[in-house]
Backbone bond lengths (Angstrom), bond angles and torsions (degrees), N, CA, C in turn:
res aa  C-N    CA-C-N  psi(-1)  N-CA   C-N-CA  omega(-1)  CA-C   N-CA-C  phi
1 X - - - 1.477 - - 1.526 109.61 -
2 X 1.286 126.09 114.37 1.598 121.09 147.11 1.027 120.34 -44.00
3 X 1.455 107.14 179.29 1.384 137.08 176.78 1.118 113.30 -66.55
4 X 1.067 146.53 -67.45 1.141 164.60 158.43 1.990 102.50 -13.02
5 X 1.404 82.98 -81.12 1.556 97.63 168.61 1.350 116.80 -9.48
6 X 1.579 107.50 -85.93 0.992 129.11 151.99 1.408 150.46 -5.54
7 X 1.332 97.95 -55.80 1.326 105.01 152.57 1.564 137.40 -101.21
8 X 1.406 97.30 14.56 1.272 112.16 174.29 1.686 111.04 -102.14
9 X 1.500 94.62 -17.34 1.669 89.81 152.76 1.019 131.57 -104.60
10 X 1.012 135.17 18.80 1.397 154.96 162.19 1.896 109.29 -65.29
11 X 1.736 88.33 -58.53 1.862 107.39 178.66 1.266 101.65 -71.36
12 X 1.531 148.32 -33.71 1.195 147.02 162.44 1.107 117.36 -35.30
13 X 2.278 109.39 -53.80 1.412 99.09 -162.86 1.618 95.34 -89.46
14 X 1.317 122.80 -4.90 1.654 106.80 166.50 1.172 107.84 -79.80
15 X 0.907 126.72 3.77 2.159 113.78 -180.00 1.672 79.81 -85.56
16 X 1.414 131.65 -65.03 1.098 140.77 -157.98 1.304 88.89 -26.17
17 X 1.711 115.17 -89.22 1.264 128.29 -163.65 1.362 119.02 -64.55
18 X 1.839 122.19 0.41 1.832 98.45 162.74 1.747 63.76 -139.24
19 X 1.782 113.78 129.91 1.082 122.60 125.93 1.647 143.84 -34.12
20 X 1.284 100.77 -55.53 1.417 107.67 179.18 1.937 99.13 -134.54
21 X 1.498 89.69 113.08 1.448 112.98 164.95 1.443 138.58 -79.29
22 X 1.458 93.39 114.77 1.491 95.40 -166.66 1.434 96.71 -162.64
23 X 1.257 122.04 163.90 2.020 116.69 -170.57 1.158 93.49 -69.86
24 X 1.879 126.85 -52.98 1.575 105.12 -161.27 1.971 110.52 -85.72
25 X 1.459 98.67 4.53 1.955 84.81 162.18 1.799 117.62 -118.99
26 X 2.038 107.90 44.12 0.901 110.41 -170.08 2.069 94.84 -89.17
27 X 0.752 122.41 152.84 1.888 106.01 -178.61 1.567 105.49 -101.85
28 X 1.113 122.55 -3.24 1.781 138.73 -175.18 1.175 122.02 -174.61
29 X 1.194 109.28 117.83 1.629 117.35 161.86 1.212 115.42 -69.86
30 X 1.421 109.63 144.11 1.830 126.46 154.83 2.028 77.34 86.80
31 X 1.138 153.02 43.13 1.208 167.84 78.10 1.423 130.96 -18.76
32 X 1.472 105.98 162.44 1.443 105.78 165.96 1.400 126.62 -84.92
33 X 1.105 106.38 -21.82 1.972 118.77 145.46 1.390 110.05 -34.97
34 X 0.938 107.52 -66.46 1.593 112.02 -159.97 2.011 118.11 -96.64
35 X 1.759 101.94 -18.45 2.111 96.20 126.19 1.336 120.72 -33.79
36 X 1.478 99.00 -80.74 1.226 117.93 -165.64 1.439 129.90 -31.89
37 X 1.947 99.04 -52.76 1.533 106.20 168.10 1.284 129.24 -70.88
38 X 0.863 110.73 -20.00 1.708 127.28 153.99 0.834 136.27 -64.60
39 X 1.542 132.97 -27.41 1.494 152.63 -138.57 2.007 74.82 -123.63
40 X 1.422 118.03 -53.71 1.854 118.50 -167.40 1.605 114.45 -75.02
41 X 1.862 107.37 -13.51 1.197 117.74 172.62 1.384 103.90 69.38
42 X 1.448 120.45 25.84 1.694 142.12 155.31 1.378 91.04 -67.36
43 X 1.395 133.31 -83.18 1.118 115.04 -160.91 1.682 124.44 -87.75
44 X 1.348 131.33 113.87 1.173 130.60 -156.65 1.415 101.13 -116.78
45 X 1.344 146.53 4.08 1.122 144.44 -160.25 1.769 109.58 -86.48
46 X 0.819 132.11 151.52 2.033 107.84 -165.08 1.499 140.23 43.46
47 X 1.851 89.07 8.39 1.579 94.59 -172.74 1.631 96.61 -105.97
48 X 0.845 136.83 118.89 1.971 143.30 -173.28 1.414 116.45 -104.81
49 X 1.200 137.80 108.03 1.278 126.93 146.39 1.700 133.56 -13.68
50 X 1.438 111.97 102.45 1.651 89.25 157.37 1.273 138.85 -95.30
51 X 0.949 128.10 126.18 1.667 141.29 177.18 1.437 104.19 -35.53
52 X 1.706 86.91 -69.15 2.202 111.60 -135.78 1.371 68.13 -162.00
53 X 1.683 92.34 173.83 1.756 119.97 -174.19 1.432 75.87 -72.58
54 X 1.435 129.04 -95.84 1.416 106.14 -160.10 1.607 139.49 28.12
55 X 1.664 109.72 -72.81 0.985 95.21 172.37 1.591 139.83 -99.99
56 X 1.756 82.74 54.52 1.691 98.86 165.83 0.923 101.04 -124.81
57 X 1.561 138.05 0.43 1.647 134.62 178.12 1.200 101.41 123.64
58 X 1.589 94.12 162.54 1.540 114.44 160.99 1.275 121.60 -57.63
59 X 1.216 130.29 -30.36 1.268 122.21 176.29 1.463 125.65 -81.30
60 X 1.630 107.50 20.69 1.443 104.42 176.71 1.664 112.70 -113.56
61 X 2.012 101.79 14.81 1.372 109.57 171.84 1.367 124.24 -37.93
62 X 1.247 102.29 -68.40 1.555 104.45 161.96 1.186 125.53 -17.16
63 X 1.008 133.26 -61.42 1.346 134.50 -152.56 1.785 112.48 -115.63
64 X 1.524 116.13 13.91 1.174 132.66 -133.10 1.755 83.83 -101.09
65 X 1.227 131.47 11.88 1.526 127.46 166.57 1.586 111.25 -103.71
66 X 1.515 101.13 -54.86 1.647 99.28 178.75 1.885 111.20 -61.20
67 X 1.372 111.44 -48.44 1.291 113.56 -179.55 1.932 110.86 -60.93
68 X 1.045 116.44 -49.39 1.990 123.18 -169.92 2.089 82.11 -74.08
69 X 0.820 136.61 -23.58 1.609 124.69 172.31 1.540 107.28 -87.32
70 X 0.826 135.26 -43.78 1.449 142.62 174.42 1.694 96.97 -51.48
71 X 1.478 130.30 -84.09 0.986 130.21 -167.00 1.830 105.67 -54.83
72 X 1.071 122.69 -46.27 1.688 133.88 -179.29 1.806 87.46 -45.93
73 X 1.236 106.90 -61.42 1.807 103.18 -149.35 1.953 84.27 -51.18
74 X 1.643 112.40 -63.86 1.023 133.99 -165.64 1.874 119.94 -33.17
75 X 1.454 103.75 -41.78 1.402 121.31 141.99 1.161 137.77 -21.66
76 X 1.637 120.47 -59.26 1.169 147.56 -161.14 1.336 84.55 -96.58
77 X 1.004 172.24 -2.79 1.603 152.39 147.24 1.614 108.57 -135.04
78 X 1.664 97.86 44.53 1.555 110.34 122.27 1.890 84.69 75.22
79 X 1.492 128.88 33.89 1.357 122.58 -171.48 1.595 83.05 -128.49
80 X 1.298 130.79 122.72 1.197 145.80 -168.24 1.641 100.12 -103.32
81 X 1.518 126.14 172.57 1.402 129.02 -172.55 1.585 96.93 -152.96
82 X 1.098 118.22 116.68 1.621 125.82 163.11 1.330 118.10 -115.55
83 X 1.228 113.29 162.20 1.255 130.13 175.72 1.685 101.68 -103.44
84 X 1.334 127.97 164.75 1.396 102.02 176.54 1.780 83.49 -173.00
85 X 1.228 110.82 147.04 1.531 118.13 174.63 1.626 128.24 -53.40
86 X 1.134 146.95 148.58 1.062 156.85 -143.71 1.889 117.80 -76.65
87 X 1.652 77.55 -31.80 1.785 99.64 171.43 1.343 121.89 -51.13
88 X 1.246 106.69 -36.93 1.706 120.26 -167.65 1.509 98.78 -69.37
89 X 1.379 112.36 -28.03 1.826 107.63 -141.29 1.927 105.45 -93.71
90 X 1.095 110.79 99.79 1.865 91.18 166.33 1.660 110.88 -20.38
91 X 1.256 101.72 156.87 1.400 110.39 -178.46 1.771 110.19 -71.28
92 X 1.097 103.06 124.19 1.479 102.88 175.44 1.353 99.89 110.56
93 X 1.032 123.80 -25.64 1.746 120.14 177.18 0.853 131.12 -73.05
94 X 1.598 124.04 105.91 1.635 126.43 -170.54 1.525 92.22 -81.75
95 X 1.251 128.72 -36.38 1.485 119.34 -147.29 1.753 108.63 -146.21
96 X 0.890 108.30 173.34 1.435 119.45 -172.39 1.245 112.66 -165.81
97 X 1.909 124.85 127.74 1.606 127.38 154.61 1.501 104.12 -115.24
98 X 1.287 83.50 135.63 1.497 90.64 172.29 1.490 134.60 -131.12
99 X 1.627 104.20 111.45 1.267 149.96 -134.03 1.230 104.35 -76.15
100 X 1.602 121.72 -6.59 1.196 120.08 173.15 1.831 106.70 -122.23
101 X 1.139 109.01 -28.38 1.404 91.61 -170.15 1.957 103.68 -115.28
102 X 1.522 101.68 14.98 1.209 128.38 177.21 1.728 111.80 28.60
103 X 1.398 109.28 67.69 1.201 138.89 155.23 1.630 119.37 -106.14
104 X 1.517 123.09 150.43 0.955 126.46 -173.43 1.507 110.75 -120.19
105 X 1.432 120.74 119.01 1.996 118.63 -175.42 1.158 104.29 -79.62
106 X 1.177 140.44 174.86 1.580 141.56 118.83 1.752 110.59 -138.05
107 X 1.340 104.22 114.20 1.305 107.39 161.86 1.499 133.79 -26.23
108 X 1.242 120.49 119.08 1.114 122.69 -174.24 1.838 113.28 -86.40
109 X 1.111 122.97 -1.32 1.688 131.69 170.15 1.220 94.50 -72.40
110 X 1.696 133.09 -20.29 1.658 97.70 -165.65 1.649 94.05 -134.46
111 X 1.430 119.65 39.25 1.531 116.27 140.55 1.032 140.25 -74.65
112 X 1.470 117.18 24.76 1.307 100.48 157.36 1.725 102.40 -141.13
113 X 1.711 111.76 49.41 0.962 130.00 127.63 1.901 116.47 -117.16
114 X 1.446 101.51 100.94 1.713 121.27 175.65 1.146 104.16 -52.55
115 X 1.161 120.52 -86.89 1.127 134.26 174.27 2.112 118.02 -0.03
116 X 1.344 75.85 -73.14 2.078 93.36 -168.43 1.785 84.70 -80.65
117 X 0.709 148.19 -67.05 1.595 133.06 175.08 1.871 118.11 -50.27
118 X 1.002 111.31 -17.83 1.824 100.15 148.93 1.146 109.77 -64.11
119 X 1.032 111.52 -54.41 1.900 119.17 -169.42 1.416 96.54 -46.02
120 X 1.333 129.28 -70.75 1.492 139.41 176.32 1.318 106.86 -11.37
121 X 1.597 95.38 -73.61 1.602 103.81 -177.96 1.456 136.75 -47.82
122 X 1.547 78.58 -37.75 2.031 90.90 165.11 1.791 119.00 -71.68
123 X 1.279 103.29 -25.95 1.817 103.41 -165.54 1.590 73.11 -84.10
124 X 1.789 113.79 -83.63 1.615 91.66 -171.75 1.826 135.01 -29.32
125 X 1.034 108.31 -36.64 1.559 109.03 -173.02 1.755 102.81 -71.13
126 X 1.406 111.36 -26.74 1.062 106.47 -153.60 1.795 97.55 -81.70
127 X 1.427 120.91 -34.39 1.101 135.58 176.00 2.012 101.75 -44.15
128 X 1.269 103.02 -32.79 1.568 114.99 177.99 1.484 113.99 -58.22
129 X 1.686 95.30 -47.43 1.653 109.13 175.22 1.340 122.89 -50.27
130 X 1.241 96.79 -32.40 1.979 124.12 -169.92 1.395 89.24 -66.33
131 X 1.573 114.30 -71.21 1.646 106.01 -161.33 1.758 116.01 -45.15
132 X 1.616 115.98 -47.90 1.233 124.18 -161.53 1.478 88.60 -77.85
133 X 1.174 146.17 -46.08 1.632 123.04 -168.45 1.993 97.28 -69.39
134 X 1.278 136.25 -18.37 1.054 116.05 162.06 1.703 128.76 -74.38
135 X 1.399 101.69 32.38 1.941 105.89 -158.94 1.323 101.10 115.49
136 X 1.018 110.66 -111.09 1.754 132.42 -154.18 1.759 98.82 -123.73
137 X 1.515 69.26 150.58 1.902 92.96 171.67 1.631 94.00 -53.65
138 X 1.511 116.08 -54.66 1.509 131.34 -138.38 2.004 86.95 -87.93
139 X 1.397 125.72 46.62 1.517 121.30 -174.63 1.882 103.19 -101.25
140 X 1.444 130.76 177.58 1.201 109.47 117.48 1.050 149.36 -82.38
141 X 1.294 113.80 -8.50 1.360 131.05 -177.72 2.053 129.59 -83.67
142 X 0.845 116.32 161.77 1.763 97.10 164.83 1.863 86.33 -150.47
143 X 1.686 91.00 179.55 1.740 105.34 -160.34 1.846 91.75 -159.23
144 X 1.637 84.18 140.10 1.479 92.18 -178.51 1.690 110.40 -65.51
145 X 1.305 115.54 166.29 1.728 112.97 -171.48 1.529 100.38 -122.16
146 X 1.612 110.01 11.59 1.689 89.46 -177.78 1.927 78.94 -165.57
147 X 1.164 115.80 146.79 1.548 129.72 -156.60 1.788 82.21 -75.39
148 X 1.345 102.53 154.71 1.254 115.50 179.47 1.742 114.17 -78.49
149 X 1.316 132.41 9.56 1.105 129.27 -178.72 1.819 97.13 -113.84
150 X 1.338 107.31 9.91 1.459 101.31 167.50 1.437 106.71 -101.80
151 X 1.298 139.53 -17.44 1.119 125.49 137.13 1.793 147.88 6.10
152 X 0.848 121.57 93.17 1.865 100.62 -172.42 1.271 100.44 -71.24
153 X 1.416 106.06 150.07 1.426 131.28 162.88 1.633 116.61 -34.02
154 X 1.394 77.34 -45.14 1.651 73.62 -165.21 1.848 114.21 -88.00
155 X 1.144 99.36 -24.70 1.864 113.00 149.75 1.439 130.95 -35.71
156 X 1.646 85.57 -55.74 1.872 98.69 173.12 1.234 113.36 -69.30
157 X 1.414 138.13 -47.59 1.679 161.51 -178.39 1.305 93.85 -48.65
158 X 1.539 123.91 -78.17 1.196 117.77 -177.77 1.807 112.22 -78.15
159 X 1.183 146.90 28.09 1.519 155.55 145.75 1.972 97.34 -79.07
160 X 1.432 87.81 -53.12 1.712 82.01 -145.57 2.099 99.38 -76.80
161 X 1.455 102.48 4.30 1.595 95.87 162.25 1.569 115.22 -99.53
162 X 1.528 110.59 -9.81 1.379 115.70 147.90 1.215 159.22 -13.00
163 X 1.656 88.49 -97.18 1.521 114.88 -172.86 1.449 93.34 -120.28
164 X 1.536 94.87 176.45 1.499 117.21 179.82 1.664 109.78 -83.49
165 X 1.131 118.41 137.48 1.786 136.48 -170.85 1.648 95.00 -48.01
166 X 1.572 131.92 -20.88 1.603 125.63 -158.56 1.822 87.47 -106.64
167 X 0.823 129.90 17.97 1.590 139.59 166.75 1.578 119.93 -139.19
168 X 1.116 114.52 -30.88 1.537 102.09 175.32 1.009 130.14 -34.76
169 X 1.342 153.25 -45.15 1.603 150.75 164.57 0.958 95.49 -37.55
170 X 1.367 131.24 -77.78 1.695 130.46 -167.01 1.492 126.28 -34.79
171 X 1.348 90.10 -52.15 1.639 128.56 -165.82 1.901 93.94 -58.79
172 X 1.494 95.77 -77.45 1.209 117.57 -168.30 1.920 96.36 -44.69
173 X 1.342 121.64 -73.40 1.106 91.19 -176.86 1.482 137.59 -86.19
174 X 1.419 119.42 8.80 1.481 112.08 146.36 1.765 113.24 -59.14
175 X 0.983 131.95 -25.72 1.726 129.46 -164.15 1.188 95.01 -89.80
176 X 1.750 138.48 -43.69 1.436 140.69 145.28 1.783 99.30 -14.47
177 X 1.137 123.63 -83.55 1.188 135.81 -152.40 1.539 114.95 -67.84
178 X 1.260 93.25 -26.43 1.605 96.77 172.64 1.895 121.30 -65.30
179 X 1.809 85.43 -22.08 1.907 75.92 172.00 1.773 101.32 -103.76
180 X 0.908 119.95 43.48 1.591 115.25 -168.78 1.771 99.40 -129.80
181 X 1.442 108.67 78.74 1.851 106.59 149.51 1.292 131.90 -3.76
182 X 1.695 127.48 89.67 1.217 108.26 156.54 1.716 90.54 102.42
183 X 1.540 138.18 -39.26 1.257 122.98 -159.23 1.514 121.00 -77.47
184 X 1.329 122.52 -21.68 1.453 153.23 150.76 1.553 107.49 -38.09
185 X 0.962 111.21 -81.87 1.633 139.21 160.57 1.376 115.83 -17.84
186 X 1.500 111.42 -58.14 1.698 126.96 -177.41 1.683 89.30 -72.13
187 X 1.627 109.46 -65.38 1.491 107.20 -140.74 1.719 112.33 -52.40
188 X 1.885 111.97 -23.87 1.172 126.40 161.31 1.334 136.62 -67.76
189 X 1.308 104.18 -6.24 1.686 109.15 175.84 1.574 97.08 -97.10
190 X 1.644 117.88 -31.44 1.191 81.24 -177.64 1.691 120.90 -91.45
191 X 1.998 115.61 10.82 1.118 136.14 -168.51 2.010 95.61 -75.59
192 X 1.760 111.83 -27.33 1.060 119.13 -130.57 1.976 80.24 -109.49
193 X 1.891 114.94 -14.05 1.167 112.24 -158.66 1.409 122.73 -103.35
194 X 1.392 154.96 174.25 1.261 130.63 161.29 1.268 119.78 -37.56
195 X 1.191 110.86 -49.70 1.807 121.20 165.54 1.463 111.81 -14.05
196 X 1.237 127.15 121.11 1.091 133.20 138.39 1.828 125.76 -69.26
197 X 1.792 100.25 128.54 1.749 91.24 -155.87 1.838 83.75 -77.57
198 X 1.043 149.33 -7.75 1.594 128.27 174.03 1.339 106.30 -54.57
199 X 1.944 117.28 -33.90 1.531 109.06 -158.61 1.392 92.17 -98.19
200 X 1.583 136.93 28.33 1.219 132.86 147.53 1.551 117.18 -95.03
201 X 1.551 93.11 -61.41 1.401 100.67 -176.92 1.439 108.86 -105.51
202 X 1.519 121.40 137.80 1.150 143.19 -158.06 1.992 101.21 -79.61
203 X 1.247 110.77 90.20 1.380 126.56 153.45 1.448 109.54 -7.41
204 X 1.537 127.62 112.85 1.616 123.91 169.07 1.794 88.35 -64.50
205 X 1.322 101.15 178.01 1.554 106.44 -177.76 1.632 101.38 -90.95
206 X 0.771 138.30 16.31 1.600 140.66 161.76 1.464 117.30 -88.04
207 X 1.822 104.09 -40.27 1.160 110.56 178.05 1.954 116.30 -69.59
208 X 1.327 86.57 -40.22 1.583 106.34 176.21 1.420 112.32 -41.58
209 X 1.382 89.14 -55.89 1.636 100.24 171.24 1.256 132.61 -40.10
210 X 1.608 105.99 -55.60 0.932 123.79 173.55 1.634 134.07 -43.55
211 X 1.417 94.44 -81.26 1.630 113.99 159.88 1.460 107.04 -54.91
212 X 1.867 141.72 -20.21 1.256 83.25 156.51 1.566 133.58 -98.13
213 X 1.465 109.66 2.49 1.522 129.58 166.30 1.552 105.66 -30.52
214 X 1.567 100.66 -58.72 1.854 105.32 -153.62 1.742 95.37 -91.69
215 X 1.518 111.49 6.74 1.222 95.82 -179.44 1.526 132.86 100.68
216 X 1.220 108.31 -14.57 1.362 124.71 -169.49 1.587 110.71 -84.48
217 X 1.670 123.26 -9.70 1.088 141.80 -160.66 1.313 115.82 -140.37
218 X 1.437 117.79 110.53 1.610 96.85 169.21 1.335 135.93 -62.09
């Protein structure tokens, strides 16, 4: 199972548990109910548009080129970025992409740590990268963009106490990328460009496979 997959069963088993999405027929906050309504853009109440770093504060000056380009590229193929209240988020969740209705969360409890919420933006954005090297942003599917033995050790170690073993590739190297300047940033301009990202980044042979199955590859 991908990533994607994955989190599309996640939103499955929250439809299960709230039929009709909306804040007052969510049955628990910080739930998969209340993913879910968030993830369907049913519940919009604490959930905010971002522009530009701006509207995460002044304290995201710093960083207010890689982050306002990230969201800009992200724009341009229709991948939106919110901020959204703390309620929505399972515990522990700074961030959220979402792989089906290709929106991007970020918890609003941890803006006013910059720092660890860039990172966010990069693992989430990077999950973006995933979809377009499988084809299109607009796929169900996504595909790793760099062979899993490029990975650091110490990336995978701390991934694989993480996540679950049926996501780790993904996982592991979006969390890679989250400490990596600028690589998030690039891999989306060229997700965002005529460029095809295979004729940047060199296809593992699974991926190869892949894209040329559906056509996307000669």
């Amino acid at each position: 199972m991908d990533m994607k997959k994955f989190l599309a069963s996640v939103l499955a088993a929250a439809a299960i548990a709230t039929p009709a999405f909306a804040e007052d027929k969510v049955k628990s906050w910080r739930s998969l109910d209340s993913v879910g309504c968030m993830m369907l853009r049913e519940c919009i109440e604490g959930v905010d548009k971002v522009s530009s770093s701006k509207d995460l504060g002044p304290e995201y000056a710093e960083f207010a080129k890689e982050i306002d380009t990230i969201v800009a590229v992200l724009e341009t193929i229709d991948v939106h970025v919110f901020v959204a209240d703390n309620k929505y988020f399972l515990t522990n969740m700074r961030g959220l992409y979402d792989v089906t209705g290709n929106n991007l969360f970020l918890n609003r409890y941890y803006l006013d740590q910059p720092t660890k919420l860039l990172q966010v933006i990069r693992h989430e954005g990077w999950h973006a990268a995933q979809d377009c090297m499988a084809g299109t942003i607009k796929n169900t599917f996504t595909a790793l963009v760099h062979p899993e033995e490029d990975v650091p050790d110490w990336i995978r170690r701390g991934a694989e106490r993480t996540y679950p073993r049926k996501v780790l590739p993904w996982e592991a190297e979006a969390m890679w990328k989250m400490y990596s300047e600028n690589d998030t940033m690039h891999a989306l301009k060229v997700c965002a460009s005529s460029t095809k990202m295979w004729e940047v980044y060199e296809p593992t042979p699974m991926t190869k496979e892949w894209l040329q199955d559906k056509g996307f590859m000669e």
